[in-house]
N, C-alpha and C positions, 0 to 999 in steps of 0.2 A: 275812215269814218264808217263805211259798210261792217270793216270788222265789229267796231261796236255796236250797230245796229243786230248784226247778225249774231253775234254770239254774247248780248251786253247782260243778259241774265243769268247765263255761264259764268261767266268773269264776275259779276259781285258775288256769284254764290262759292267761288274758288276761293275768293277775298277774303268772305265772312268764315270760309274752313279754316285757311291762314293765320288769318287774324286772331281768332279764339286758339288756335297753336302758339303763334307769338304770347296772347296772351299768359298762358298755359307756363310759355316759359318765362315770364315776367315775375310769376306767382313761385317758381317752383325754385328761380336765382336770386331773386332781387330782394324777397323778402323777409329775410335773414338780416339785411339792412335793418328792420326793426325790432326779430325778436333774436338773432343770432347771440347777443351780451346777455340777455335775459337769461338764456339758455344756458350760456355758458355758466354765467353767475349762479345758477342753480335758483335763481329767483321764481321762474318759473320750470315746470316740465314740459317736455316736446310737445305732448299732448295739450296744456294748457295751452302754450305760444300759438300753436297751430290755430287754435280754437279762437282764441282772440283776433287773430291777425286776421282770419278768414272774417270775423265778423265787422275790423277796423278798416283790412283793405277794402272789401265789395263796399261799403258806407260811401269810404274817402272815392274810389272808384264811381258806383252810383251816383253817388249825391253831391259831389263836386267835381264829379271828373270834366265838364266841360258840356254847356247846354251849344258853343262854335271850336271847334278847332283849326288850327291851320292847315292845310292838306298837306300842305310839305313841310316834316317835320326841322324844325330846328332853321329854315330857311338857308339847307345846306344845298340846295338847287335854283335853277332859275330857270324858273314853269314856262319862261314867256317861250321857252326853246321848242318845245311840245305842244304850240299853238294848233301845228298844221299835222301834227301828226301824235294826238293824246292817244291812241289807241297803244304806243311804245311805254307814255306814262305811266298807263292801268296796269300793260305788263311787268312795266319796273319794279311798280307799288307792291306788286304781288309776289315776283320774285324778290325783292327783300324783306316782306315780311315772311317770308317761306328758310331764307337764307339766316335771317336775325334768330328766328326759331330751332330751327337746327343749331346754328351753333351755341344755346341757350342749353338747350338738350343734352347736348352731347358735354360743355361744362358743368350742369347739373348734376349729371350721371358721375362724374371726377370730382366733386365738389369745389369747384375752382366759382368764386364770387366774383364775373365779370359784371361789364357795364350792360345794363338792356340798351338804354340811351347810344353809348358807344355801337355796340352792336347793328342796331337797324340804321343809325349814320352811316357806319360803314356799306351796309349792302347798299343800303341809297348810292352813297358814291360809286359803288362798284359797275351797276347796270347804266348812270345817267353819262360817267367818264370814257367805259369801254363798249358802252350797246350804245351812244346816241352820240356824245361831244365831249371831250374835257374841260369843252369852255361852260358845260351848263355846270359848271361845281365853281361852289366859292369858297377857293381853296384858302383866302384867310380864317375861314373858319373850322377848316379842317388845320390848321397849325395851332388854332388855340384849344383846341382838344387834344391836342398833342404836348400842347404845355402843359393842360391839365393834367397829364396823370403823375407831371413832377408837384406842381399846386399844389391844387387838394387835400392827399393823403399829407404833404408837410404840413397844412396849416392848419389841421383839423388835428394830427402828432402833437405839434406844437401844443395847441389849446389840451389837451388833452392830458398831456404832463404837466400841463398849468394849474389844473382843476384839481387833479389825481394828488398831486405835489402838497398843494393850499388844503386841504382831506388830512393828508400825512398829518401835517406838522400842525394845524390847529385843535382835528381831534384825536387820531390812532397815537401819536406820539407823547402827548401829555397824560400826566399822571391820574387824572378822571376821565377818561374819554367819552363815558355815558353822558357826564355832565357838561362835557363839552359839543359833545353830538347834539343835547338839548340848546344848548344855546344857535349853534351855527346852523346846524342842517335848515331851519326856514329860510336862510339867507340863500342857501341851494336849491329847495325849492321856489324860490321871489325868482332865482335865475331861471330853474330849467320853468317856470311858470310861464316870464317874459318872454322866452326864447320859443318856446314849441308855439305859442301865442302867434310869435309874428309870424313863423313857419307854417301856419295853419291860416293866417290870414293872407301872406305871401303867396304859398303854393296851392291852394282850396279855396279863398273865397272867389278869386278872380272868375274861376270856371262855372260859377253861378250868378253872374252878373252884379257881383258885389263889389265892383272896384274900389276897397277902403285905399283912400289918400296915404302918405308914407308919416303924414303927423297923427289923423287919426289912427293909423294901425297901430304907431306907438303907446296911442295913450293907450287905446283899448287896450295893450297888450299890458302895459305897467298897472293896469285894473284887474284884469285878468291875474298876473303875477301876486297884488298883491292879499287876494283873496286867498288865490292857494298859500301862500305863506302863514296866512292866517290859521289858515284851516290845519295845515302845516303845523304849527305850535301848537295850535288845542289839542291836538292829535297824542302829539309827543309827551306834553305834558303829562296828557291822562295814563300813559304807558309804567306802571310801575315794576322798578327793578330792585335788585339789592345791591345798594352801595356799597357792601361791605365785601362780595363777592371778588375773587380774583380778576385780576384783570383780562382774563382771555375771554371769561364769561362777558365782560363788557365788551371786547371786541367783537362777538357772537351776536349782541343785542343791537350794539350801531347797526351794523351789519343789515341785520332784520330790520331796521329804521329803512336803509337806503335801498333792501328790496323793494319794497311798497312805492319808493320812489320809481323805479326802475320801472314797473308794472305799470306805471302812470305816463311815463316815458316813453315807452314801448308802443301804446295805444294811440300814440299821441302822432309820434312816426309813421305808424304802419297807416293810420287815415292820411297822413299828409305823404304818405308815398304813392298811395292807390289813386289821390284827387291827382296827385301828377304823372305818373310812369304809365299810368296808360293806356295817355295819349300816344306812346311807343307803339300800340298795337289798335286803336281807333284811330291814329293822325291818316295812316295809309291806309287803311280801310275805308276811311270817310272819305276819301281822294276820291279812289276807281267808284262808290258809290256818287259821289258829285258827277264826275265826267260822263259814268255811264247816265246818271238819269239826265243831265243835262244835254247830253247827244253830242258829248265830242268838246265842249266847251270848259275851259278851266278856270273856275274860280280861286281869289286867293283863299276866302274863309266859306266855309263850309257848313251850313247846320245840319247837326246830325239829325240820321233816322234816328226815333226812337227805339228799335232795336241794338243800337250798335255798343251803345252801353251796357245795360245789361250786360251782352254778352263778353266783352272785353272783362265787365267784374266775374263773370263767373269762372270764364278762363284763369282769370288770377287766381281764385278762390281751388278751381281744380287743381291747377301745379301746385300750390303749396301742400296741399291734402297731401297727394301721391308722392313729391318727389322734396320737398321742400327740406325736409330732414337733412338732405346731404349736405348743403350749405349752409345750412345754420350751425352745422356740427365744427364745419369748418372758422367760420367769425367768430363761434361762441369755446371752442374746445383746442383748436388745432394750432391757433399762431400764440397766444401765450393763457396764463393761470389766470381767471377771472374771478373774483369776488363782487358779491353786488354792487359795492363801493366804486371798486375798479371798473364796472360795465356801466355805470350809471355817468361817472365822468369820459368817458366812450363814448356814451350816447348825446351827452350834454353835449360834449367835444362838437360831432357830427352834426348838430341840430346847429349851433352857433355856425360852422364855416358854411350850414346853406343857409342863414339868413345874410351870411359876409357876402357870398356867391350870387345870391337875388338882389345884392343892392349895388352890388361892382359888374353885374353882365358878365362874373366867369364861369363858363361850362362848367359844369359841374356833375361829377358821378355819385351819387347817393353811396353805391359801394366802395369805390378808391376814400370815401370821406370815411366810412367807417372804419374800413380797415385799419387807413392811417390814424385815425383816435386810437385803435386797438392794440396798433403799436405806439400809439404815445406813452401809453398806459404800462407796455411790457417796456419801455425802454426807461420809464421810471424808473422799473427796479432791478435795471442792469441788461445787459446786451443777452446776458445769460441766460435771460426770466423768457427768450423770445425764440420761437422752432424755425430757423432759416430756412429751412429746407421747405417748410410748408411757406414762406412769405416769398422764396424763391418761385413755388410752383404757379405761385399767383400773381408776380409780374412779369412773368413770363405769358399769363394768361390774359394781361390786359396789354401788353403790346403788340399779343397775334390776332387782339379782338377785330380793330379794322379791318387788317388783310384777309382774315377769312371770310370777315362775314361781306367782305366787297368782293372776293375770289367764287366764294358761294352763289351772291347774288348775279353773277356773270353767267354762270352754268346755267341756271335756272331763267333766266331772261332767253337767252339764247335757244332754248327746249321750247319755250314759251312762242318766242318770235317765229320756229323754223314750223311747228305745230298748226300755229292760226296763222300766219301768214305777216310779214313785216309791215 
């Protein structure tokens, strides 16, 4: 308790450096999750994604990220253990947000699309299992993130060659596809309407005290959906082309139909990635700021300073700027051939298994969901259409994500603890 008297304004200001690094690397890996398809799709340029996403994460981040969060993130700890001794907590907090960061960085720089989520779980485990007890882990929860990285990317694959598939054959394959494009595509947007709708009601409104009910978030959602469908056809309608035109010219013009979608997609993602991921780099920030202003005391919920936000958006907002390029290269260029078509049933994919994911309680990675959509997508059109070597290098990088960043967070607690004192 002395230590946090003594040095307790040191340690939030270590926090708040931390933190805005964590968040640094939230921005720089994670959010490629929204515009990485775009990119690829050639829907948008580097430059445009970048642009948007810095203005859709800081929003979703801002203005939904969360007026309470929980201190411990993901409740993969059991705080009661740290009653008598929070002063090891604050350290922990800080070395995994220090440990989550680094290893964020250092897969940034490789462009390898790990978990942020996975990531600071990991360090948490690291410091609370080998700096304090292995009883404060709840290690059922550390096994159901371990199922998830088989989950996830299948079921969000699955959907993905579902959508990609039902695309194929009702408009590219038929003899007018323009004319077919005009009929279906609202039917696509009434889905991706419905879907980003509930994902943004799901993962964003909660964080501003909007608790909408699971019936009301439906309707609003199918209200929401069926305006943009609306909107959707008068759109397409008024798009005049020449029917008489070879068919590749028509595959050119769908095409440009489901860019516009994609752009609406992407916007839609990147605010409902920012209202929740975070909380990856404010959850443990808000902790060591609770304990310390509290003097030693741990609460379960936490209201934030109003500092803490902001800063967490603009952390995200600076990693994508600087660094963010390498991982979008990678989801949008490097694991298979995207067309707007292709990226938009991707993104659709991914938006659907986390509204699956928030209604089943399964952990869930925003990037293992993309990914896997992105190969749903290359596996449509043959094992061939897909660069192994590049989908090799990235589950490779998602089953070294716990152990380093728990191996990391050890070193750095330890540095921590022999420094100020245990």
């Amino acid at each position: 308790m002395d230590i946090l008297l003594t040095h307790g304004s040191m340690l939030v200001i270590i926090a708040a450096l931390v933190g805005f690094f964590m968040a640094w690397g939230i921005g720089a890996n994670d959010v490629a999750n929204a515009m990485g398809t775009s990119v690829g799709s050639k829907a948008l340029t580097i430059k445009q994604a970048i642009i948007i996403a810095m203005i859709f994460e800081f929003a979703g981040a801002y203005l939904a990220g969360g007026e309470v969060t929980s201190t411990i993130r993901k409740g993969i700890i059991d705080p009661s253990y740290f009653t008598d001794i929070p002063h090891l907590l604050v350290y922990g907090m800080i070395s995994a947000l220090l440990a989550a960061a680094t290893w964020l960085l250092v897969a940034s720089a490789l462009g390898w699309p790990v978990s942020t989520t996975h990531s600071i779980v990991g360090a948490i485990i690291g410091f609370a299992a080998l700096g304090v007890s292995a009883d404060t882990v709840a290690w059922g929860k550390v096994g159901g993130i371990v199922g998830s990285w088989i989950v996830t990317p299948l079921l969000s694959g699955v959907i993905a060659f579902i959508i990609f598939n039902s695309a194929q054959k009702l408009i590219f394959d038929t003899d007018h596809p323009l004319r077919q494009a005009k009929r279906w595509v609202p039917l696509y947007m009434f889905l991706a309407g419905f879907v980003l709708s509930l994902v943004t009601i799901k993962k964003g409104l909660k964080h501003i005290g909007l608790d909408v009910g699971a019936v009301e978030g439906y309707v609003y959602a199918i209200a929401v959906a069926v305006v943009v469908a609306l909107i959707g056809k008068a759109f397409i309608a008024r798009l005049k082309f020449d029917e008489n035109a070879d068919k590749d010219s028509h595959y050119v013009n769908v095409e440009k139909v489901f860019a516009v979608l994609m752009v609406v997609t992407a916007c839609c993602m990147a605010f409902a990635h920012g209202s929740n991921d975070v909380a990856n780099a404010i959850g443990p920030l808000a902790a060591v700021v609770s304990i310390v202003g509290n003097e030693g005391q741990i609460v379960k919920k936490a209201a934030l300073e109003w500092w803490i936000l902001p800063l967490g958006g603009f952390g995200i907002v600076a990693g994508l700027a600087i660094f963010g390029h390498r991982v979008i290269a990678t989801i949008g260029k490097g694991i298979t051939h995207l067309t707007p078509s292709r990226g938009f049933a991707a993104e659709l994919a991914a938006a659907c298994t986390v509204v699956i994911a928030s209604g089943t309680g399964l952990p869930i990675s925003t990037t293992q969901t993309l990914v896997g959509a992105v190969l749903g997508v290359g596996m449509a059109r043959g094992i061939a259409a897909i660069n192994l070597g590049v989908v090799r290098n990235i589950v490779v990088s998602w089953v070294i994500t716990l152990p380093v960043g728990a191996g990391l967070s050890i070193i750095f607690f330890w540095i921590l603890s022999s420094t100020l004192g245990a």
